[in-house]
C-alpha positions in Angstrom: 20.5 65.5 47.3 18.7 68.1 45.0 15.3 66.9 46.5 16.8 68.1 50.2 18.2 71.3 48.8 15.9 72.9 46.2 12.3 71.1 47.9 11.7 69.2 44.3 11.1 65.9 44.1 10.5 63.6 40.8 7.3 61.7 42.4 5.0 63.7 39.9 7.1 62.1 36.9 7.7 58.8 38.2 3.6 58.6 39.2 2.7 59.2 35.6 5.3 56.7 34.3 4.1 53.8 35.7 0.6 54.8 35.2 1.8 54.5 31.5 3.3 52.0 31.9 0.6 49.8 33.4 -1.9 50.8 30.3 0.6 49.6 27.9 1.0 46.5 29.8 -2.7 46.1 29.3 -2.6 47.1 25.5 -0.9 44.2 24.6 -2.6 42.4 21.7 -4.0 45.1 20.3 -3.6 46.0 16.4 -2.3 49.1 16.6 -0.1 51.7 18.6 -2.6 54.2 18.2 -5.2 52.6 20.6 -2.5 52.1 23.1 -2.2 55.9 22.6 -5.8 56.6 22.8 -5.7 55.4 26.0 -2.7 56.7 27.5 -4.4 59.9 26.2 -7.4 59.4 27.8 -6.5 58.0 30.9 -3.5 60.9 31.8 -4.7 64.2 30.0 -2.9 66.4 27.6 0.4 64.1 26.5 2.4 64.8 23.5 3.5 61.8 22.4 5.5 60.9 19.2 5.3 57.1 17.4 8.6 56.4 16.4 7.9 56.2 13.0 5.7 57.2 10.2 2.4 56.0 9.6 1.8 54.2 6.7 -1.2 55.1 4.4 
């Protein structure tokens, strides 16, 4: 209803989260959450994404 009314419509978001989506897909089997990250990074621009935890030295 908001999409009729105001003229905004969520493709934008839901675009980018299956692209994410997909490239996690295909990062399975890698060693670390950081290279899936790299490539999120890579592949959609300027993200700011958070790991849910800390990194271990």
């Amino acid at each position: 209803m908001a999409s009729i009314e105001l003229g905004v419509s969520n493709g934008r978001v839901e675009g980018l989260n299956t692209k994410i989506r997909s490239i996690i897909a295909r990062c399975y089997g890698l060693h670390s959450a950081e290279a899936t990250l790299a490539l999120v990074m890579l592949s959609c621009g300027p993200i700011d994404l958070k790991l849910p935890y800390e990194r271990a030295s």
